[in-house]
PAKOLPA-391565 format. One line per field, with one value per residue (C-alpha): residue number from 1; residue in three letters; z, y, x. Coordinates in Angstrom, 3 decimals, decimal comma. Layout:
% residues N
seq c(NUM; ...)
type c(Ala; ...)
Z c(Z; ...)
Y c(Y; ...)
X c(X; ...)
***
This chain:
% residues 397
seq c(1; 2; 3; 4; 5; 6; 7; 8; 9; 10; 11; 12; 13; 14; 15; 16; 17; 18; 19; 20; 21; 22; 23; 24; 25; 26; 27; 28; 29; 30; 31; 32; 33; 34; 35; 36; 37; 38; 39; 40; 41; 42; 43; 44; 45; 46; 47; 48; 49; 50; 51; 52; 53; 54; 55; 56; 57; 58; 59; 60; 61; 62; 63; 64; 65; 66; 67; 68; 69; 70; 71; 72; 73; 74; 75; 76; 77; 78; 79; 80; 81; 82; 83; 84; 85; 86; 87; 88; 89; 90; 91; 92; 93; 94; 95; 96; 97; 98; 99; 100; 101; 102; 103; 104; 105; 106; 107; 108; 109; 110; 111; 112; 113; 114; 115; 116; 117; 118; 119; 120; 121; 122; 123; 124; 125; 126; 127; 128; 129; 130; 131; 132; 133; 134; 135; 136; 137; 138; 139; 140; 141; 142; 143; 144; 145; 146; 147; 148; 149; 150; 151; 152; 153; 154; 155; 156; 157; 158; 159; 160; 161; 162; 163; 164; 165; 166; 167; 168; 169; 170; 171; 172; 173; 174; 175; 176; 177; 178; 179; 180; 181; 182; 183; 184; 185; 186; 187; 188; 189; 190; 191; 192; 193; 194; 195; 196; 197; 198; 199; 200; 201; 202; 203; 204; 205; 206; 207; 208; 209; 210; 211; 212; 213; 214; 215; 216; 217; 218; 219; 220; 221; 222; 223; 224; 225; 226; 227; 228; 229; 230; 231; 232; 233; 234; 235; 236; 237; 238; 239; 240; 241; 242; 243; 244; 245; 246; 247; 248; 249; 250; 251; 252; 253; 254; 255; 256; 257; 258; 259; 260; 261; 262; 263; 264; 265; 266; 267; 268; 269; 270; 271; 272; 273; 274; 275; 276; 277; 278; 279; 280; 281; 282; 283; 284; 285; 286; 287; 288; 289; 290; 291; 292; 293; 294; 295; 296; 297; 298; 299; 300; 301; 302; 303; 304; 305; 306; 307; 308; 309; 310; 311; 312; 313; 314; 315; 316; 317; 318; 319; 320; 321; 322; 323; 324; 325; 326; 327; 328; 329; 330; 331; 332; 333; 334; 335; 336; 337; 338; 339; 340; 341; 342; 343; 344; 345; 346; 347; 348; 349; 350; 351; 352; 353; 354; 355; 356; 357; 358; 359; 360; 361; 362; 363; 364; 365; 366; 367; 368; 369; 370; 371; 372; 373; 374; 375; 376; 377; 378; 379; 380; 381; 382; 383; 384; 385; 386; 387; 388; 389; 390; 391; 392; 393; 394; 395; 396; 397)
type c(Unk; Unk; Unk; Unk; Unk; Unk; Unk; Unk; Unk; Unk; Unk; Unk; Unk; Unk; Unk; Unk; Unk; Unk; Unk; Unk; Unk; Unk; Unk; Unk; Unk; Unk; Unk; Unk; Unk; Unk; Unk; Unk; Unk; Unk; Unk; Unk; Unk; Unk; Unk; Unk; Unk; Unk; Unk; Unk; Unk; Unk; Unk; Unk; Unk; Unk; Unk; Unk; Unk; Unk; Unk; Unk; Unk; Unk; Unk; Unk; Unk; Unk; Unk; Unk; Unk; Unk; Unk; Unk; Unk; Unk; Unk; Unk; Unk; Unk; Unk; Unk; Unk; Unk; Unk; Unk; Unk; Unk; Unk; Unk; Unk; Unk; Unk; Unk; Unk; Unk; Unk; Unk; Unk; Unk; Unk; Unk; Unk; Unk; Unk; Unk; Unk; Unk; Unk; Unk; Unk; Unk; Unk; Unk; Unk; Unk; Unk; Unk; Unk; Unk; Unk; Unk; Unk; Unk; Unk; Unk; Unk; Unk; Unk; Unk; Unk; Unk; Unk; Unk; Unk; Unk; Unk; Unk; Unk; Unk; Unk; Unk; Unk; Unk; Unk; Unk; Unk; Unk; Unk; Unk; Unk; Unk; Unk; Unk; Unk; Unk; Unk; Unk; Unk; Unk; Unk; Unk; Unk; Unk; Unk; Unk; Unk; Unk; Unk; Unk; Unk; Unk; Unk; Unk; Unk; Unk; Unk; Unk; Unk; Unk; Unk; Unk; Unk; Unk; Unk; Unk; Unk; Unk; Unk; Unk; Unk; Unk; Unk; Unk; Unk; Unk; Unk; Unk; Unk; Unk; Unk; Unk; Unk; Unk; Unk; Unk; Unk; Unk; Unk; Unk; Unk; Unk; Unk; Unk; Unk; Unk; Unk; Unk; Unk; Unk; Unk; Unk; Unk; Unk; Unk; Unk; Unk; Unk; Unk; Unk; Unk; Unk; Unk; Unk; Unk; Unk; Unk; Unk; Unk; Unk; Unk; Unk; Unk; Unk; Unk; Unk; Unk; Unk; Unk; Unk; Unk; Unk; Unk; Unk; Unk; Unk; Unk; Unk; Unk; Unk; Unk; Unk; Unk; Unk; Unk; Unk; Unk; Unk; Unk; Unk; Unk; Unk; Unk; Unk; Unk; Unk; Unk; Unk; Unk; Unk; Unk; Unk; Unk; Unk; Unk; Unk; Unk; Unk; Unk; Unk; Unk; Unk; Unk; Unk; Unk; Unk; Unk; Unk; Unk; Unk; Unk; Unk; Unk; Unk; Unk; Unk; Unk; Unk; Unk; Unk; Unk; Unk; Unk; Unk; Unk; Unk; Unk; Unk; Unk; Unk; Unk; Unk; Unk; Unk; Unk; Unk; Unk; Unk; Unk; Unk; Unk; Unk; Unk; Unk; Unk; Unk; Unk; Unk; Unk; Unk; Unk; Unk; Unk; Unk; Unk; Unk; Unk; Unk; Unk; Unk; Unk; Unk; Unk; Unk; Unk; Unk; Unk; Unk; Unk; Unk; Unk; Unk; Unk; Unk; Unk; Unk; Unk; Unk; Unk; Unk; Unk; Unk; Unk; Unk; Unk; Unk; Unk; Unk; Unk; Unk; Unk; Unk; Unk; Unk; Unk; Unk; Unk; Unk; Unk; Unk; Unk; Unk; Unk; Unk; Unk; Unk; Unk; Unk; Unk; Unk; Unk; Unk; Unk)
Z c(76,013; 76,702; 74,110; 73,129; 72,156; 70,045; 68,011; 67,568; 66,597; 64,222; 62,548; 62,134; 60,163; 57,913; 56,848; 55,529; 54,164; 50,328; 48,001; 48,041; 51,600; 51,855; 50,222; 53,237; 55,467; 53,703; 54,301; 57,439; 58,296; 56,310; 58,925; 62,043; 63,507; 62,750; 66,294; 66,824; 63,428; 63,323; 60,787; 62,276; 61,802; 57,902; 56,325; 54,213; 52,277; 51,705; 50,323; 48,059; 46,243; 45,684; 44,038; 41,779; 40,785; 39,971; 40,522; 38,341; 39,103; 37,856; 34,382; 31,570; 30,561; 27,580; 24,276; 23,355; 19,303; 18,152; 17,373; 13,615; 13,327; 13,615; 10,649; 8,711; 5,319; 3,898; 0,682; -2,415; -5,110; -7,029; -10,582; -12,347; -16,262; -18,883; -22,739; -25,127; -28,762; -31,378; -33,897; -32,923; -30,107; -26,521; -23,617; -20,560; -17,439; -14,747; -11,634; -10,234; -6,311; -4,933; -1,825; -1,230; 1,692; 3,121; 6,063; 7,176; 8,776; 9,091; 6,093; 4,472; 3,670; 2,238; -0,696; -1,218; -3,962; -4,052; -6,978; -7,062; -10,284; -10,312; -13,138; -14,466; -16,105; -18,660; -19,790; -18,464; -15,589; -12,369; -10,529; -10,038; -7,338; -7,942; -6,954; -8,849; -7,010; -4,094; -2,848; -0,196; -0,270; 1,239; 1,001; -0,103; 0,139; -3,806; -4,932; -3,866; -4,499; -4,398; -4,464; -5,258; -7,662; -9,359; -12,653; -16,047; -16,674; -20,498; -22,269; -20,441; -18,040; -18,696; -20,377; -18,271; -20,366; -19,261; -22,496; -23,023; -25,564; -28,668; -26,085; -23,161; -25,424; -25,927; -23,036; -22,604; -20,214; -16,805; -16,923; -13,371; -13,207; -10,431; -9,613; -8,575; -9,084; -8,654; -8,835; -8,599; -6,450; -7,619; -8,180; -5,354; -5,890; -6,167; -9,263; -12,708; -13,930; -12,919; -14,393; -13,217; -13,926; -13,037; -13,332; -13,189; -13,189; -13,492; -12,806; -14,747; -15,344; -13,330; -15,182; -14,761; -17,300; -19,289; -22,574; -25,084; -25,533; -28,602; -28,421; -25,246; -24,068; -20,775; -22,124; -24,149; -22,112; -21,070; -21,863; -19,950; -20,052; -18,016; -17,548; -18,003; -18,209; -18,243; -17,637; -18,289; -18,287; -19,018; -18,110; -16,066; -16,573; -14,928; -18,050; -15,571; -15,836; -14,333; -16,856; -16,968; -19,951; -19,146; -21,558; -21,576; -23,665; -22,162; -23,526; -22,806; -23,115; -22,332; -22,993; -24,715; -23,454; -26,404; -26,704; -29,592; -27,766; -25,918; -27,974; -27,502; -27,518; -27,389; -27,313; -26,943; -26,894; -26,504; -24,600; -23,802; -21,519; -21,690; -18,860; -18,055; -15,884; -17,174; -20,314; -20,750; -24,060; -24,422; -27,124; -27,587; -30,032; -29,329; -31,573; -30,997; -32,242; -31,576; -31,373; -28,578; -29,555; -32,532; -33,606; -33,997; -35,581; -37,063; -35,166; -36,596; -37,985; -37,850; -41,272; -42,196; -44,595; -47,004; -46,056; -45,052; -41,446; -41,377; -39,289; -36,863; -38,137; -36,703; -36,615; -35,521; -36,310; -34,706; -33,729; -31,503; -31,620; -29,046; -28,723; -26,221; -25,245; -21,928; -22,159; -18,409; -16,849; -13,717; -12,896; -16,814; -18,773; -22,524; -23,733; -26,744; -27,035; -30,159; -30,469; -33,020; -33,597; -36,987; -37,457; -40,412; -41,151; -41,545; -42,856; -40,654; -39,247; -35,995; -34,825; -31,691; -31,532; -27,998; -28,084; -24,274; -21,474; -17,597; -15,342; -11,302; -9,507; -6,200; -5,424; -4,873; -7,909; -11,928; -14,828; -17,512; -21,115; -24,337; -27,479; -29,565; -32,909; -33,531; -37,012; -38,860; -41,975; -43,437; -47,119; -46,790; -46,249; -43,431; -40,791; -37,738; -34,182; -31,948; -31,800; -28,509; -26,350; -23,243; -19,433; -16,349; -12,573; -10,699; -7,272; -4,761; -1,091)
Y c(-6,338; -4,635; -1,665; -4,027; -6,962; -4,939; -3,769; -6,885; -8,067; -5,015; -5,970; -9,561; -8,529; -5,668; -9,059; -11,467; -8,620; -8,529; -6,146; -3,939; -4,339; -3,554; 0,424; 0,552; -0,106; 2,098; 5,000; 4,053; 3,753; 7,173; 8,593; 8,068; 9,957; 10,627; 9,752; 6,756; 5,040; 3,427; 1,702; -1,303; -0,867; -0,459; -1,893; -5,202; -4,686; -0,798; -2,494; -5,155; -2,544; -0,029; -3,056; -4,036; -0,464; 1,495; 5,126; 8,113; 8,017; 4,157; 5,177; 5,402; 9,734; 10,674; 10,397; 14,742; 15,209; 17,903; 21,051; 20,898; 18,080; 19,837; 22,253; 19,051; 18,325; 15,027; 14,151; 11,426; 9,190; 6,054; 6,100; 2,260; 2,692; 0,087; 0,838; -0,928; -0,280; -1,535; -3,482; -2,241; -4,608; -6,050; -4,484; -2,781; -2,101; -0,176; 1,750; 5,025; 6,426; 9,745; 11,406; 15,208; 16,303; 20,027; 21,532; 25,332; 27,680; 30,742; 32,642; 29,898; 26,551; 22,816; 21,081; 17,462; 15,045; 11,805; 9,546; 5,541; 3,335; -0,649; 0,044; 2,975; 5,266; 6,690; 4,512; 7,665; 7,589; 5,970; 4,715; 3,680; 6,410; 10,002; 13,474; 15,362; 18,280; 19,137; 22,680; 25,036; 28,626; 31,957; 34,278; 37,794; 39,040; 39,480; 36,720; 33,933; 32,678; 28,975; 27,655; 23,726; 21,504; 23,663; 23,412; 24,707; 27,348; 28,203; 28,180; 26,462; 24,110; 20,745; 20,075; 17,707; 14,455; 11,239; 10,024; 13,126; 15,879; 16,142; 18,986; 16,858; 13,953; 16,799; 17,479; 21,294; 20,246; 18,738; 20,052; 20,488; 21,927; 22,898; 26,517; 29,673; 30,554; 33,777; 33,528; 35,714; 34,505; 34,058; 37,406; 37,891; 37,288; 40,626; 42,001; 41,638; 42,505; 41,183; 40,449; 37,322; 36,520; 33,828; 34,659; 31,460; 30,996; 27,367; 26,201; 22,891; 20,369; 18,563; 14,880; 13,832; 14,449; 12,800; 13,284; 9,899; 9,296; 11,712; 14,185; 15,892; 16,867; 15,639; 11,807; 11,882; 10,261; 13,152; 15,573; 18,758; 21,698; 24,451; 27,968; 28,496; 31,728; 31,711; 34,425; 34,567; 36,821; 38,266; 39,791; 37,628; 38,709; 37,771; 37,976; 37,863; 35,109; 32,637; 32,786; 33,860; 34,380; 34,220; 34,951; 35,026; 35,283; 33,620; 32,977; 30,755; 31,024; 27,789; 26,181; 22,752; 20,603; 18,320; 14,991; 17,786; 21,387; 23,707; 25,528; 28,239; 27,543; 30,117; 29,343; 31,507; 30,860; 32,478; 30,795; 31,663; 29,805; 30,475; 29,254; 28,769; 27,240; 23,617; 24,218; 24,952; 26,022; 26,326; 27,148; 27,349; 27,998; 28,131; 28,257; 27,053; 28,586; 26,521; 23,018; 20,476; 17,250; 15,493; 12,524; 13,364; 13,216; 11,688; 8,750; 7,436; 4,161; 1,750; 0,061; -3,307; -5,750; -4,443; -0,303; 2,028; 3,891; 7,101; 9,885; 11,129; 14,096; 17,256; 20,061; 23,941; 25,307; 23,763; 25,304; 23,589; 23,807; 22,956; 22,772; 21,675; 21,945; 20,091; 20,114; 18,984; 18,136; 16,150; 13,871; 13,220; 15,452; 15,206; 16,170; 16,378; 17,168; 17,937; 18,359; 19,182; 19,234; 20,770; 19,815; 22,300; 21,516; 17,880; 18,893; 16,379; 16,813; 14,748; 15,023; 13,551; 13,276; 12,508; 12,272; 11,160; 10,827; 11,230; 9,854; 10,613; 8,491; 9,986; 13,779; 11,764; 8,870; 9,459; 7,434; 8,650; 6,497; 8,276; 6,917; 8,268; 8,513; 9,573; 10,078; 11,005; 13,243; 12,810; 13,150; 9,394; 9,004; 8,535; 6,069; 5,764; 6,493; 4,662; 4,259; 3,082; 2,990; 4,182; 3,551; 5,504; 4,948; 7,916; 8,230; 10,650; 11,914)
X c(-1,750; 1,429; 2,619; 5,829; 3,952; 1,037; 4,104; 5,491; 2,356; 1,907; 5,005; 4,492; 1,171; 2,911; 5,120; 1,918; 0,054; -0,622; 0,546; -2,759; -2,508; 0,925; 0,702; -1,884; 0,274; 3,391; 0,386; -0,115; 4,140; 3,985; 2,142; 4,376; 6,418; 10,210; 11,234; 8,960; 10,980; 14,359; 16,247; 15,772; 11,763; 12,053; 8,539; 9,819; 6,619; 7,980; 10,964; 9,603; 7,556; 11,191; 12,582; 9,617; 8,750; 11,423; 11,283; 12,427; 16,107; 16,035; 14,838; 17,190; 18,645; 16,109; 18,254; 18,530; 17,745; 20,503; 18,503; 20,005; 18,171; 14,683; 15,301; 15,736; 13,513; 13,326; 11,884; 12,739; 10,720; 11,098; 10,329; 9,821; 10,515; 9,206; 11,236; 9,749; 11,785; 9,329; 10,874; 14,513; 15,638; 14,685; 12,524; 14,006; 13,132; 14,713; 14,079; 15,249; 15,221; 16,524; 16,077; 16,023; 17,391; 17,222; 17,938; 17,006; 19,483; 17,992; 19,288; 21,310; 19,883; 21,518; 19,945; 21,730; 19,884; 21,464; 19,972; 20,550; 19,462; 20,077; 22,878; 24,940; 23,008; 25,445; 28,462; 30,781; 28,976; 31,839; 28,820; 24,948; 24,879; 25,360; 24,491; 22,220; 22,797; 24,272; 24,980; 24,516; 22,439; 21,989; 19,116; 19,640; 16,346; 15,241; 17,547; 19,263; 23,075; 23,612; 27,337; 28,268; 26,524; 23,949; 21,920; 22,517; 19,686; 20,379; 16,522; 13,923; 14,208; 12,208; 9,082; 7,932; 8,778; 10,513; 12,019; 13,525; 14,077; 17,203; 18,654; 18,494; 20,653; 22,876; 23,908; 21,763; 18,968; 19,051; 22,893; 24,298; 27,583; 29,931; 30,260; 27,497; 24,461; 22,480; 18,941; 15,774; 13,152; 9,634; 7,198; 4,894; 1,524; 0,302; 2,776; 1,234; 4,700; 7,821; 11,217; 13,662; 17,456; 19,637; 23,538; 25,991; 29,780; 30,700; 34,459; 33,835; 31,038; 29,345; 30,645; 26,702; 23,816; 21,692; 24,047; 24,409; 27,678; 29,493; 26,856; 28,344; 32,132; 31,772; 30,755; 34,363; 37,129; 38,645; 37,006; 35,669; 33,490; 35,382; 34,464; 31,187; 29,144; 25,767; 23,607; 19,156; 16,901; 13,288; 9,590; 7,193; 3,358; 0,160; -2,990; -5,834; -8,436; -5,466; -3,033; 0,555; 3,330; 6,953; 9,558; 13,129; 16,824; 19,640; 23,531; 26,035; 29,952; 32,247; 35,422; 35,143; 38,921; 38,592; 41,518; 42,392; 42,561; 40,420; 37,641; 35,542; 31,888; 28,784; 25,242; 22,160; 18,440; 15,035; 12,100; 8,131; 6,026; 2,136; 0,296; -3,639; -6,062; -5,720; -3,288; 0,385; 2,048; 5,742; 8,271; 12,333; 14,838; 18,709; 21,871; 24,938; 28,214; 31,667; 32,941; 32,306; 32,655; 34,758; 32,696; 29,070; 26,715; 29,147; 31,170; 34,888; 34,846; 37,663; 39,523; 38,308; 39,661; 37,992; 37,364; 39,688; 39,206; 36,506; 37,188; 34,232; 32,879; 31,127; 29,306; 30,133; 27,256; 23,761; 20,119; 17,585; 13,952; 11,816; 7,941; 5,276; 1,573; -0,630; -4,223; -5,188; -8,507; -9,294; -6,175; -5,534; -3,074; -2,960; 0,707; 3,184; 6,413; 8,370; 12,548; 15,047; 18,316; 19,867; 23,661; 24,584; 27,814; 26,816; 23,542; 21,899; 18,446; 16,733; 13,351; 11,640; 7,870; 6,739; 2,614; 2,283; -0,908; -0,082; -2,649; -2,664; -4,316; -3,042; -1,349; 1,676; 2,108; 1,502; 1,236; 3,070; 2,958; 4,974; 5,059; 8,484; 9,022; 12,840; 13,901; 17,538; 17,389; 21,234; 22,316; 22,905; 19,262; 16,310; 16,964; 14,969; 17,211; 14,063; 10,401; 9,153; 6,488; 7,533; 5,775; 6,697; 5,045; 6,932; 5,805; 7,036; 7,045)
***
């Protein structure tokens, strides 16, 4: 058989082969010569295969993640709340969500903590979506300044409760504000003895806290709490055997822009925090000197046909008490929580009892149930503010 016709042959083969039998061949073709090829000789198998298996420069550019992106910290929680008033009026039940967003930049850092709740959840509130907080920081090595939505740090911070506290309903806890804030970082681990500060300057409030309407000046149309001061400060001690006591004094200094005027307002407190393995005690006492608000805990009442109109009336003059104590063991914690506020001028008196059990079942979701008991002492008498059983499943992640 002549050389011509064995190619021919060759190639008319190459054509009928199968698909196993055609990367054989492609091997084979592979192996040839440059010279002995010509475009005219191209393998159809070769070319069947290029169009069914696309190679490398087919596939798509990979999508490139900004590098910001990878110092990014994402966090949030729902919290499902079941208020029962007993004897006082209907159920309700409502649900929170926030998210917590961070992001790392080396020495300076973003914290933005959007909240959402199915309605408003103060009637001064503009929306069912707010910021918490929102505000950007910078390490300074023992301390920390933050500047944007920051919050209040006069007296302790929480005690842990859902319901709440008297301070919290008066606008003093939870209180985030717009302005600076210079804070001490936590003792290291190996100091018995250490001392912590926070120093804030706030242009004006931050028009969202957990205040009932009256008892604050930011739920008052109009009005505003502008420059405020506050400064805290005190010793931080480790006891041995696991336990720690943390005490601290802390003032406050604002302007209260009333519908009436601007008026000066000072507060100051004192607060101790014991701390063991599985108990926490906790105690606070502030005093508040100036006016900011006009109509509690007193509100104005209008005329009727057959009464004329009462004017709100207030009180300058005001000291807080607060108390707490968890007993924990396993997942369960055993807690109470006791308020007080003490309207002088008005000589009016309100307590809130808080008796509560947390259960959690995972690291990541708790069971909270508080029973309240919320009395007003007034020289018109005792009448009862709520009493409630309260349920809370807060999860988080």
């Amino acid at each position: 058989m002549t050389a011509s016709k064995t190619q021919a042959l060759a190639q008319t083969t190459s054509v009928q082969t199968t698909p196993a039998q055609a990367t054989s061949a492609q091997t084979t073709s592979t192996q040839t010569t440059s010279a002995q090829t010509t475009p005219a000789q191209t393998n159809p198998a070769q070319t069947k295969l290029t169009q069914a298996e696309p190679g490398p420069s087919a596939w798509p550019t990979p999508i490139e993640i900004p590098a910001w992106t990878k110092t990014l910290r994402i966090g949030g929680g729902t919290i499902l709340y079941w208020f029962q008033p007993i004897d006082l009026g209907p159920k309700i039940v409502e649900l929170y969500a926030s998210l917590l967003l961070n992001a790392d930049l080396g020495r300076f850092a973003i914290h933005i903590e959007p909240r959402f709740r199915d309605t408003k959840h103060r009637a001064f509130f503009t929306s069912n979506i707010w910021l918490q907080e929102a505000y950007v920081s910078a390490d300074l090595g023992p301390a920390t300044v933050k500047v944007g939505k920051v919050y209040s740090r006069l007296g302790l911070f929480w005690d842990r409760s859902f319901y709440g506290n008297i301070q919290l309903y008066d606008g003093m806890k939870t209180n985030p504000n717009y302005g600076v804030s210079l804070e001490s970082k936590d003792p290291p681990a190996d100091r018995d003895l250490a001392f912590h500060y926070v120093l804030q300057y706030f242009l004006s409030d931050g028009t969202t806290n957990n205040s009932l309407v009256a008892r604050d000046t930011i739920s008052l149309p109009g009005g505003r709490r502008l420059n405020d001061f506050v400064a805290r400060v005190g010793p931080f001690l480790r006891l041995g055997h696991g336990m720690t006591l943390e005490a601290a004094a802390s003032g406050e200094y604002f302007q209260a822009d009333l519908p009436d005027g601007t008026h000066d307002v000072v507060r100051g407190a004192v607060d101790t925090t014991l701390k063991g393995d599985g108990f926490e005690l906790r105690a606070e006492y502030q005093h508040q000197w100036g006016q900011s608000v006009h109509e509690f805990p007193y509100r104005a009442v209008p005329a009727t046909a057959t009464s004329p109109a009462l004017p709100g009336r207030f009180s300058k003059n005001n000291d807080y008490v607060l108390v707490g104590a968890d007993l924990n063991w396993w997942r369960l914690t055993l807690r109470y929580n006791g308020s007080a506020g003490f309207y002088n001028d008005v000589s009016v008196k309100e307590w809130i009892h808080a008796p509560a059990l947390a259960i959690k079942p995972h690291d990541n979701v708790m069971v909270l149930t508080e029973y309240v008991i919320w009395p007003r002492h007034a020289p018109e008498g005792t009448s009862l503010v709520d009493r409630s059983f309260n349920l809370s499943v807060q999860s988080h992640f």
